[in-house]
C-alpha positions as CSV (number, residue, x, y, z in Angstrom):
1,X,109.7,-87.9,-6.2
2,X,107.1,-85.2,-7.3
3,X,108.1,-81.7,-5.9
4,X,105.1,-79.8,-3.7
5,X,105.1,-76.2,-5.2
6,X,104.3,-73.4,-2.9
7,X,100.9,-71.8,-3.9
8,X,101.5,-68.2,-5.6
9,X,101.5,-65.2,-3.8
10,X,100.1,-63.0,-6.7
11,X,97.2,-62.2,-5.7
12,X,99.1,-61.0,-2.4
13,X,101.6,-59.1,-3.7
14,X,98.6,-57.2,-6.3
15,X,96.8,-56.7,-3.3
16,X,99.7,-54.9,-1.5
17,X,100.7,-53.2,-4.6
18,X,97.1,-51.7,-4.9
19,X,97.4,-50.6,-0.9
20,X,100.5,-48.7,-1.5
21,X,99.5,-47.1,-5.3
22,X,96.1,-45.7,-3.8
23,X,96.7,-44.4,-0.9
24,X,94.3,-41.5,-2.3
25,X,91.4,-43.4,-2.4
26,X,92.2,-45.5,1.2
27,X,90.1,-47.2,3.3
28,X,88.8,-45.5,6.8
29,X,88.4,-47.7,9.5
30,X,85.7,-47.6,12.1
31,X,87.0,-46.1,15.4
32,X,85.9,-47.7,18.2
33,X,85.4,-46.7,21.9
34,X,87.8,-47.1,24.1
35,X,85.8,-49.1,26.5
36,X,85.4,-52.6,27.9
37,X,83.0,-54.4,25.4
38,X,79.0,-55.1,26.1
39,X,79.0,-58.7,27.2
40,X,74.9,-57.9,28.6
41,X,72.1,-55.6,26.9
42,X,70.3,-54.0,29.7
43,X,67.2,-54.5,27.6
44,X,65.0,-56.5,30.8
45,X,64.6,-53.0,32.2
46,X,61.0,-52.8,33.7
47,X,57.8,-52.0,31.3
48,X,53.9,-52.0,30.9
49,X,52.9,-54.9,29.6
50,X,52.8,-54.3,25.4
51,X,50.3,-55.0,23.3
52,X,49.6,-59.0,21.7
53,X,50.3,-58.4,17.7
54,X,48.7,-60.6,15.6
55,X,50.6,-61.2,12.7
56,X,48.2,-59.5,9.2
57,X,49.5,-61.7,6.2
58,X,48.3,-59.3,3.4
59,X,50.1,-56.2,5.4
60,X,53.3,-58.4,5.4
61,X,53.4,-59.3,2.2
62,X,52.3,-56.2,1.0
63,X,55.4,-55.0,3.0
64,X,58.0,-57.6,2.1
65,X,57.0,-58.0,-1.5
66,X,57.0,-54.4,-2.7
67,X,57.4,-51.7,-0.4
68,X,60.7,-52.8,1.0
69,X,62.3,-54.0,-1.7
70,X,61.6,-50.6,-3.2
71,X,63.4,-48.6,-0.4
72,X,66.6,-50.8,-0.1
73,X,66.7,-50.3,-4.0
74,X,66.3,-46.9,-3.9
75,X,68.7,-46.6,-0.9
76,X,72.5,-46.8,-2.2
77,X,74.2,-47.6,1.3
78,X,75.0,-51.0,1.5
79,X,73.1,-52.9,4.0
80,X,74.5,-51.8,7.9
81,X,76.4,-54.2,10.2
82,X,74.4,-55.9,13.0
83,X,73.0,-53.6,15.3
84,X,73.0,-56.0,18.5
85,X,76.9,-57.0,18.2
86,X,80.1,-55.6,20.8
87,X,83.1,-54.1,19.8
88,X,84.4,-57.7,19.8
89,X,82.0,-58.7,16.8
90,X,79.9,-61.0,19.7
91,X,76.3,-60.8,20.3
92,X,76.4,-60.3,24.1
93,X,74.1,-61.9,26.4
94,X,69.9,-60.3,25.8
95,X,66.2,-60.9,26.0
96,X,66.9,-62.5,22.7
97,X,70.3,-64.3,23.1
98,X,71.8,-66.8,25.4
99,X,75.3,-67.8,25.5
100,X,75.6,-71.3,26.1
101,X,78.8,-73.9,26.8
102,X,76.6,-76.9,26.0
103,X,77.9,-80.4,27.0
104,X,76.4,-83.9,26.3
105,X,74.3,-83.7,29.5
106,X,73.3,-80.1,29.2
107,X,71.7,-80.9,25.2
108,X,69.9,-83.7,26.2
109,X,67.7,-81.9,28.4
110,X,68.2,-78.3,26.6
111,X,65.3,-76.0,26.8
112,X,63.3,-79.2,28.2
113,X,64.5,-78.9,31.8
114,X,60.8,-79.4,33.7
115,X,60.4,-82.6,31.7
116,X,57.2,-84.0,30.3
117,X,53.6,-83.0,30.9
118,X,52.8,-84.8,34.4
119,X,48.8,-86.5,34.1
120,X,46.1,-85.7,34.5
121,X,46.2,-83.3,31.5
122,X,43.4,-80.9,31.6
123,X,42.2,-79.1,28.1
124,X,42.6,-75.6,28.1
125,X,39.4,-75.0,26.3
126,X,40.3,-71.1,25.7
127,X,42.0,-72.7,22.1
128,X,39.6,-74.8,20.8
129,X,39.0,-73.0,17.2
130,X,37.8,-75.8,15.4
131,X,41.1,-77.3,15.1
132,X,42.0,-80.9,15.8
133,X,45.7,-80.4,16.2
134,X,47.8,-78.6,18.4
135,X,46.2,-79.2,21.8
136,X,47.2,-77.3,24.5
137,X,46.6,-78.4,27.8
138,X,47.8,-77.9,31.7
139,X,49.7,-80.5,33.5
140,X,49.3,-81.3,37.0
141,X,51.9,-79.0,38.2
142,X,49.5,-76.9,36.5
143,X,52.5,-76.1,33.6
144,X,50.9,-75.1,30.0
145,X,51.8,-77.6,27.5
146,X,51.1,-78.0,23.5
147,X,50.4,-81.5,22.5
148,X,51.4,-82.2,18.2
149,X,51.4,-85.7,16.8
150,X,52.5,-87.0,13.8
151,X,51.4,-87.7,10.6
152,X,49.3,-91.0,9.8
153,X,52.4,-92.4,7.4
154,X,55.2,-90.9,9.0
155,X,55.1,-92.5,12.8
156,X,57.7,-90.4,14.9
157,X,59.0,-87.6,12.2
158,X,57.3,-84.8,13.4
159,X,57.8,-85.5,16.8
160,X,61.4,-86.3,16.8
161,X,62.4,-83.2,14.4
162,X,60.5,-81.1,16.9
163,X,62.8,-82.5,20.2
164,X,65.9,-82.7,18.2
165,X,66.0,-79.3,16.5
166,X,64.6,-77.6,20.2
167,X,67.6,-78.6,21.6
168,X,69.8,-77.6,18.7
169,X,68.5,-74.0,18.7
170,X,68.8,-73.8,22.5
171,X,72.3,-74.5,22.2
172,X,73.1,-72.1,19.2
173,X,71.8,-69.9,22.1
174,X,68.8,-68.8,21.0
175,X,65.8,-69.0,23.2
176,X,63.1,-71.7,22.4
177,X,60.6,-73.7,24.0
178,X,61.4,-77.4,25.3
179,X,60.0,-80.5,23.5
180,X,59.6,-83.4,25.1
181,X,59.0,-86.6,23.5
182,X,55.9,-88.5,25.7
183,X,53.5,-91.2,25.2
184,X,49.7,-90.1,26.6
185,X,46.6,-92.5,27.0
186,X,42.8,-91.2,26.3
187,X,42.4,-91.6,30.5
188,X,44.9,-88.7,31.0
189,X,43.1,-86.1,29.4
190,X,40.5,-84.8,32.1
191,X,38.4,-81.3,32.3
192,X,38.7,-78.6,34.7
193,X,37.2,-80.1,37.8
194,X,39.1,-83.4,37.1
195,X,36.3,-85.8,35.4
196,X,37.2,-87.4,32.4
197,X,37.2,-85.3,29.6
198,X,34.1,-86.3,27.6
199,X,33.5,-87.1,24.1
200,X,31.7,-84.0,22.3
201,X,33.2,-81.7,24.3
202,X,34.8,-78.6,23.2
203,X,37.9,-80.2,22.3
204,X,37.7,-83.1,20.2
205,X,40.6,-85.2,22.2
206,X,39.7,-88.9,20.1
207,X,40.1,-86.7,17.3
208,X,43.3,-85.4,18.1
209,X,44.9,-88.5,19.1
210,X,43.3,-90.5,16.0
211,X,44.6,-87.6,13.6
212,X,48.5,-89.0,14.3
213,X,49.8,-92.6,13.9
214,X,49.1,-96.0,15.5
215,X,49.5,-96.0,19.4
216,X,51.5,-98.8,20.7
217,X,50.5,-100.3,23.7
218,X,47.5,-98.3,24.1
219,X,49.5,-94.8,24.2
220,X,50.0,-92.8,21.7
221,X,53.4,-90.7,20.9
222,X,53.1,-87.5,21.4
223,X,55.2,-84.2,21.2
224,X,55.0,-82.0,24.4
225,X,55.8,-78.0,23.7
226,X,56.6,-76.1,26.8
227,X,54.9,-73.2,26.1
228,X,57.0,-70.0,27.2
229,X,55.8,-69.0,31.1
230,X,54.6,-65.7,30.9
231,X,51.7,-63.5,28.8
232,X,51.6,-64.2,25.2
233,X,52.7,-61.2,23.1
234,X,51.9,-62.8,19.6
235,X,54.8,-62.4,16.8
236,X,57.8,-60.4,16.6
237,X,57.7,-57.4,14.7
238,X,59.2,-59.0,10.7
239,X,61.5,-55.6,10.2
240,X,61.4,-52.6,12.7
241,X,61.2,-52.7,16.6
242,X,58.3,-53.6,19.0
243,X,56.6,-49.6,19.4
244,X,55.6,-50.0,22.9
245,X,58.9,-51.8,24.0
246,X,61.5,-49.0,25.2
247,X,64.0,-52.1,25.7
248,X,63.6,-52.8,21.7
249,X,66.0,-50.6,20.2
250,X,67.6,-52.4,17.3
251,X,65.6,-52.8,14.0
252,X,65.2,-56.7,13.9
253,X,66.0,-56.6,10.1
254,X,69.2,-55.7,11.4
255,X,69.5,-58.0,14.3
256,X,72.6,-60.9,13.6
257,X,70.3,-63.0,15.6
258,X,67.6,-62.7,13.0
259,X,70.1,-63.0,10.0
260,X,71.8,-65.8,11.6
261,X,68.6,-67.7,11.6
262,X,69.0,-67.9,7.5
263,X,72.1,-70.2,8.2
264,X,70.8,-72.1,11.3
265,X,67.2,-72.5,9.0
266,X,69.9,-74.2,6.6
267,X,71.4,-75.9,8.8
268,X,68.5,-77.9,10.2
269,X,66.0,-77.5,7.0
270,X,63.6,-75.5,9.3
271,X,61.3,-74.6,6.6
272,X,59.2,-71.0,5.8
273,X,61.4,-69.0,9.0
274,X,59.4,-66.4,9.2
275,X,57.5,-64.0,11.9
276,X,55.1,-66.6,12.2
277,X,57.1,-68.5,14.0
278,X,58.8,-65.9,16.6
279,X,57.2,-65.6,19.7
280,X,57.4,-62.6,22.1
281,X,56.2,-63.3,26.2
282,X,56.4,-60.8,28.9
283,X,57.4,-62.4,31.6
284,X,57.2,-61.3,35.4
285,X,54.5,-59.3,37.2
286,X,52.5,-56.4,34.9
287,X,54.6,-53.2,35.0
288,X,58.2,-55.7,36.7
289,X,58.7,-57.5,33.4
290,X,60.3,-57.1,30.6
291,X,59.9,-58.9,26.7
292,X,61.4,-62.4,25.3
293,X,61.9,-63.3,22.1
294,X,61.5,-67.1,21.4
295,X,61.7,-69.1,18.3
296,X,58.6,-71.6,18.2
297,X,57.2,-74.5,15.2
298,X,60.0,-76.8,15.3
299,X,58.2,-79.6,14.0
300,X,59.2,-79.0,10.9
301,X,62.6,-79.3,10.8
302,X,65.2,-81.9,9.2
303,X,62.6,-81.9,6.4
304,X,59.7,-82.6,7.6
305,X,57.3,-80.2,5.8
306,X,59.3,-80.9,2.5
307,X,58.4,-84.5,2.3
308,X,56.1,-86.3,-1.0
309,X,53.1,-88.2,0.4
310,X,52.9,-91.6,-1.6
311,X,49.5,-90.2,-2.8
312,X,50.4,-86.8,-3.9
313,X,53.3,-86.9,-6.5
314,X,53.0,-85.2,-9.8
315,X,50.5,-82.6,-7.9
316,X,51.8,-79.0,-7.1
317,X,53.3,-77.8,-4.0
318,X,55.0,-74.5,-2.7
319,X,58.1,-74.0,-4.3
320,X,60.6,-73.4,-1.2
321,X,63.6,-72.9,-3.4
322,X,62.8,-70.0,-6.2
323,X,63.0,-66.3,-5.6
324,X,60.8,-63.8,-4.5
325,X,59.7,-62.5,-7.8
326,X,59.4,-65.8,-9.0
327,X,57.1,-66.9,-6.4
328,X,54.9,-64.3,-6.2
329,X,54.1,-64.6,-10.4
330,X,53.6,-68.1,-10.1
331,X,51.5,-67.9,-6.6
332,X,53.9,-70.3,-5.2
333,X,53.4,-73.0,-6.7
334,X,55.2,-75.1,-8.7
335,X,54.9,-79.4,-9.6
336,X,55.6,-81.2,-7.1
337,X,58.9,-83.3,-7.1
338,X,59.6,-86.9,-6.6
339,X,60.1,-88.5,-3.2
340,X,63.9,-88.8,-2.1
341,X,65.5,-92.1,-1.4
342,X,65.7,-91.3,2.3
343,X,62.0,-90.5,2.9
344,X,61.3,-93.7,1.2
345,X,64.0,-95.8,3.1
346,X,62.5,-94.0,7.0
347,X,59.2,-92.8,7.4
348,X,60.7,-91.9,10.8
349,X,63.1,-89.1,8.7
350,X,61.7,-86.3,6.2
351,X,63.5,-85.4,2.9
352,X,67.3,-84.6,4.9
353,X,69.9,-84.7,2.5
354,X,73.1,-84.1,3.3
355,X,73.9,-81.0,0.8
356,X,72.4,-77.7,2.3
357,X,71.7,-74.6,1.0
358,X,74.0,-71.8,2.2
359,X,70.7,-69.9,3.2
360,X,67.4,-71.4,4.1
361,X,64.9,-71.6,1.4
362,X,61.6,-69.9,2.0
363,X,58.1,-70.0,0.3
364,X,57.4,-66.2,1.7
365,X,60.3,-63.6,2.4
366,X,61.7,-63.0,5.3
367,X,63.3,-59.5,5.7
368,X,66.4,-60.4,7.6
369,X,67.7,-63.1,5.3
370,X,68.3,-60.3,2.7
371,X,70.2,-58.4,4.9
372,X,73.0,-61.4,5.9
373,X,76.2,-60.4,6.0
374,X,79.7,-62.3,5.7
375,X,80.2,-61.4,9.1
376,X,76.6,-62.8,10.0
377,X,77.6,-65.9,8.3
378,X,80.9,-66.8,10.2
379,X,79.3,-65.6,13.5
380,X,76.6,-68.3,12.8
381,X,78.8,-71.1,11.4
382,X,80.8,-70.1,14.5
383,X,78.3,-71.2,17.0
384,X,76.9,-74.2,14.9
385,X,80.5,-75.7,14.9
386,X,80.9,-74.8,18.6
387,X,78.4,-77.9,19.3
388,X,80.3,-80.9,20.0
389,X,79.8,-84.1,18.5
390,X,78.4,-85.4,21.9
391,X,76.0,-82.8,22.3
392,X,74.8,-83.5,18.7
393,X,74.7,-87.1,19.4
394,X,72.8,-86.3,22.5
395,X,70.0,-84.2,21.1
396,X,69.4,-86.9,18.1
397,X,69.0,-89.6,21.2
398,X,66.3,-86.7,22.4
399,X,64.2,-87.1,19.7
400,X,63.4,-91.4,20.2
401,X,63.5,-92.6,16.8
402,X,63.3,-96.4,17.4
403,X,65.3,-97.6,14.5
404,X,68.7,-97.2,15.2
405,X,69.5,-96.6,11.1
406,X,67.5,-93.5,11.4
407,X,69.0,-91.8,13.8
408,X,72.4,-92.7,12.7
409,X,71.2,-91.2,9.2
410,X,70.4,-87.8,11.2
411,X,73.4,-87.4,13.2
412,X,75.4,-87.7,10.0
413,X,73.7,-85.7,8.3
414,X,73.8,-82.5,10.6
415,X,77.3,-83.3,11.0
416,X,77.3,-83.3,6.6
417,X,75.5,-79.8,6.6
418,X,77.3,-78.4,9.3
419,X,80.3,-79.6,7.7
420,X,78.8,-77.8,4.2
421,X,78.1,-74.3,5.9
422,X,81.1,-74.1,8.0
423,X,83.3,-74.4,4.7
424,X,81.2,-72.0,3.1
425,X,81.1,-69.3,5.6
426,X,84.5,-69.1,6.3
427,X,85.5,-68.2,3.2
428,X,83.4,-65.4,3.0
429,X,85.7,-63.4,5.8
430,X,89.6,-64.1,7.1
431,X,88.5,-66.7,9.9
432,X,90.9,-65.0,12.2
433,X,90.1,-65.3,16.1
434,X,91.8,-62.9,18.4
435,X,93.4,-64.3,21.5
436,X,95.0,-62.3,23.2
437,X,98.2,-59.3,22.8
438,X,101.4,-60.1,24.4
439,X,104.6,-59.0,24.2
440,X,105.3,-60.6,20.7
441,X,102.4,-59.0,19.6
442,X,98.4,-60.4,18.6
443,X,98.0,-63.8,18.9
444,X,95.7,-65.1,16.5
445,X,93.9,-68.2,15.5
446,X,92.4,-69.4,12.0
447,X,89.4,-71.1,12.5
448,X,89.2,-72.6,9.2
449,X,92.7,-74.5,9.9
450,X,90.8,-75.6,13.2
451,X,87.8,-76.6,11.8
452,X,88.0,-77.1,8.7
453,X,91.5,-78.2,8.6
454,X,92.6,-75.9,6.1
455,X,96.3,-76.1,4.8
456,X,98.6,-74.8,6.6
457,X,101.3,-74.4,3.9
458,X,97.9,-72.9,1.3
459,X,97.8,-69.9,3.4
460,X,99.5,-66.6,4.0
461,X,97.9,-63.2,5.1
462,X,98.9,-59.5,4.2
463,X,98.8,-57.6,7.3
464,X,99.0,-53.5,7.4
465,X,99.0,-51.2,9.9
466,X,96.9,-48.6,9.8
467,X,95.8,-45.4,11.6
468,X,92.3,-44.0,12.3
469,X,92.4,-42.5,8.9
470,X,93.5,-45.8,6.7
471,X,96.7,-43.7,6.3
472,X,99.6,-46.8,6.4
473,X,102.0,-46.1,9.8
474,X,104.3,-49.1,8.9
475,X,105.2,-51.1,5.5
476,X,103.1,-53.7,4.9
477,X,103.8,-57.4,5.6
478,X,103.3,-60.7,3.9
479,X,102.8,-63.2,6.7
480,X,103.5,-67.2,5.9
481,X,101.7,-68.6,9.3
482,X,103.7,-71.2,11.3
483,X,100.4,-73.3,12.4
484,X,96.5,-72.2,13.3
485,X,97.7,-69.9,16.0
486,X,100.2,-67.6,15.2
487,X,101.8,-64.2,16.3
488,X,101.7,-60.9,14.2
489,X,104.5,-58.8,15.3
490,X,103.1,-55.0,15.7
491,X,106.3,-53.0,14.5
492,X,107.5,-50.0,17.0
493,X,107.1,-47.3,14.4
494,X,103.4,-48.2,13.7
495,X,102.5,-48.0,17.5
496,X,104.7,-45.1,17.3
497,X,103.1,-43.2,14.2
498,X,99.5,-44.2,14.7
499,X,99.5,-42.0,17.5
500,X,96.7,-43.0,20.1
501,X,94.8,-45.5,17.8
502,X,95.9,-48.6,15.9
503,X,94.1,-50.8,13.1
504,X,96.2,-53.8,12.8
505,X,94.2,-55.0,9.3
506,X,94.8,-59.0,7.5
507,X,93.6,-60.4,4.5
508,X,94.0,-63.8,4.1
509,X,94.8,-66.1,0.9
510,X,94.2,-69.1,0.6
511,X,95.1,-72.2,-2.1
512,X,95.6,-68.9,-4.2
513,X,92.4,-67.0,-3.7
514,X,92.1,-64.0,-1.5
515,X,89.2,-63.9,0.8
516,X,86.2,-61.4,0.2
517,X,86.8,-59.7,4.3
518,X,89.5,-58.5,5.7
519,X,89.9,-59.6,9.8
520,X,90.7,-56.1,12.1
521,X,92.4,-55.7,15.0
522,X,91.6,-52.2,17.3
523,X,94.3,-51.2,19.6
524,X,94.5,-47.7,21.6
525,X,97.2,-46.5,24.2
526,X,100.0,-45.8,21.3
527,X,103.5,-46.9,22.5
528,X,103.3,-47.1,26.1
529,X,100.7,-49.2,26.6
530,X,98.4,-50.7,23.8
531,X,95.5,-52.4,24.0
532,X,92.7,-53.8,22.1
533,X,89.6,-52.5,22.3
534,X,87.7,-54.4,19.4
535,X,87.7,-56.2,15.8
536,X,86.3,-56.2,12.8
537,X,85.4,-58.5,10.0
């Protein structure tokens, strides 16, 4: 019988003989207050109503192409932490973020919770420029709707990507409008005093509806957007704050919800994330409200955007995958590959594949996606593996597709990418989760051996005890874990020595690899009463 060998603990042992050879050069922990943490920004405080930006392109990428990569090169601090997380390393509860416990029933409705537009549909004329697609109209519950269909060849792609990945987003947490899948006949578009709306009008409705696939039945299928209630503010400022906001305080290059969109933009293939597709509403009465922040332009998603058409191949398309520099000497452009097996199997699915990038690919920079941390990273993967399987299931059944292979191939394939990111991510920090301090000291959690499920017997941790200098209070230990959750002892002398503040600080290794972060545990009260006041990654 073959013998199982332990993996080594050399790179533990180097690692602990480094700590105790240069205790010279240590590391300084951050102190944190000893306070409850932030579970809600105050940031819906009452405010004039701001000014509608329009996003300038040849300002931004002016701005994103040479001015800031200039300063952060010429700036030698690494890029700060997120400016919009607790003590706790959780984005708490804002105008921009949502905490959600999402069941089955809860995702298949998601941000979609007044339903389809009700007919008649009048045409909100104020957005006619000359374009046949989006419409926006009002419902007869007088509820402000924007109508998309899909492409000639690709009958239900658009629209589905658009319901599914709304729901998705929603329950990450962020905030999004609600897509609803619908099918709409020529008689329910009407105008403003309820005639049928005419042909030559304003709006070219025959256009609109002719622009997308076949109907069936008469009815054509058509994407519903919920547009946000409120007054349209335009874009999001793409790196600083909103000047006329006093509730904006927190740069948004700097915002984890920002960077985490590079990993949820991975996740579902949302291509070109940018500013262009944030939208900021005030909502309540002038000078009672206060600013959202919504992500908007689902419909391209799960690869959508990134498919061949039959009559285009060979010809040259934006290059999503090359860098900056790259893109902005070759314009963008670059030949344009060859269709993938699963857009030519569906033309209900876009190019999907299963393998995703660990960040999302973008044609034009976005500020925030330079700026992702590890932490960043695991917080996202965190809340993308916090979606259950029936939830995903639920918002896949959202989007209608009508063969069943398809949306099969969709569900598995989120669960593939999540599966891809999750791995990723959390080897980029020591996956620890804090639950709670008892009397036989922190009990932790490894998420990776939950999720992922990580070996058990491929893992051990180095865990020392530090004070608010880095100074070590007590020896250091190496810590061979049980099972995912686990105790780590907190020795007397450390609470003793530390005086009034304690960094309890693990590294993990794992299958013989350290990990690149080190997981933090903030306790105050020395002896007589610890307790924790924050962590770390």
């Amino acid at each position: 019988m073959a013998r199982t060998r332990s993996p080594s603990i050399a790179p533990l042992a180097a690692c602990l003989a480094s700590a105790l050879a240069l205790g010279a050069c240590r590391y300084r922990p951050a102190r944190l207050a000893d306070a409850a943490p932030v579970t809600r920004v105050g940031d819906d405080a009452p405010i004039p109503v701001p000014r509608r930006r329009e996003l300038y392109e040849p300002t931004y990428l002016v701005d994103i192409y040479l001015r800031r990569p200039l300063l952060d090169a010429l700036d030698p601090r690494r890029f700060p932490d997120a400016g919009d997380v607790n003590a706790f390393d959780e984005v708490p509860r804002s105008s921009w973020f949502v905490p959600r416990d999402v069941g089955h029933a809860a995702t298949a409705v998601g941000p979609a919770d007044e339903g389809p537009p009700a007919a008649p549909l009048t045409i909100d004329e104020r957005f006619a420029r000359g374009r046949v697609s989006p419409l926006h109209v009002l419902d007869a519950r007088g509820l402000a709707f924007e109508l998309r269909v899909d492409p000639p060849d690709r009958p239900e792609m658009r629209t589905a990507a658009a319901a599914i990945a709304s729901r998705l987003v929603w329950a990450f947490g962020l905030r999004t409008p609600g897509v609803s899948i619908t099918r709409l006949q020529r008689a329910d578009f009407v105008t403003a005093a309820g005639e049928p709306y005419p042909e030559g009008g304003a709006v070219d409705v025959d256009g609109f509806l002719t622009s997308g696939a076949p109907p069936s039945g008469g009815a054509w299928r058509v994407a519903a957007t919920r547009w946000p209630p409120g007054i349209d503010l335009g874009s999001a400022p793409f790196g600083g704050v909103r000047g006329d906001d006093p509730n904006d305080r927190v740069a948004h290059r700097d915002r984890r919800t920002q960077r985490a969109l590079a990993v949820l933009g991975a996740w579902l293939q949302l291509s070109d994330l940018g500013p262009d597709k944030t939208l900021d509403v005030y909502v309540g009465k002038p000078g009672q409200g206060h600013v959202e922040h919504h992500l908007t332009g689902l419909e391209d998603a799960l690869g959508a955007d990134d498919i061949v058409h039959a009559a285009t191949p060979g010809s040259l398309a934006w290059d999503r995958g090359a860098d900056p520099v790259t893109n902005l000497f070759s314009l963008g452009l670059s030949p344009r590959r060859l269709p993938t097996p699963t857009e030519l199997r569906w033309a209900s699915v876009g190019a999907f594949e299963p393998e995703p990038p660990m960040l999302a690919p973008t044609s034009v920079p976005f500020e925030p996606f330079f700026r992702v941390l590890p932490a960043d990273g695991y917080w996202a993967v965190k809340r993308i593996a916090a979606i259950s399987a029936d939830a995903l299931a639920a918002a896949v059944a959202a989007g209608e597709l009508s063969d069943p292979g398809a949306a099969r191939y969709v569900l598995q394939t989120l669960e593939a990418r999540r599966a891809a990111l999750v791995d990723h991510w959390m080897t980029q920090v020591t996956p620890l989760e804090l639950e709670k301090l008892d009397a036989r000291g922190l009990v932790v959690r490894d998420e990776a051996i939950v999720r992922l499920r990580a070996s058990v017997a491929s893992t051990r941790y180095l865990v020392r005890f530090l004070d608010d200098g880095g100074a070590d209070v007590a020896s250091p230990q190496l810590l061979v874990p049980p099972a995912e959750r686990f105790s780590i002892a907190i020795p007397a002398e450390a609470l003793r020595d530390a005086g009034e503040y304690l960094v309890v600080r693990v590294t993990a290794e794992r299958d013989g690899k350290l990990l690149p972060r080190s997981f933090e545990v903030h306790l105050v009260g020395g002896a007589a009463a610890p307790r924790v006041v924050g962590v770390r990654r």
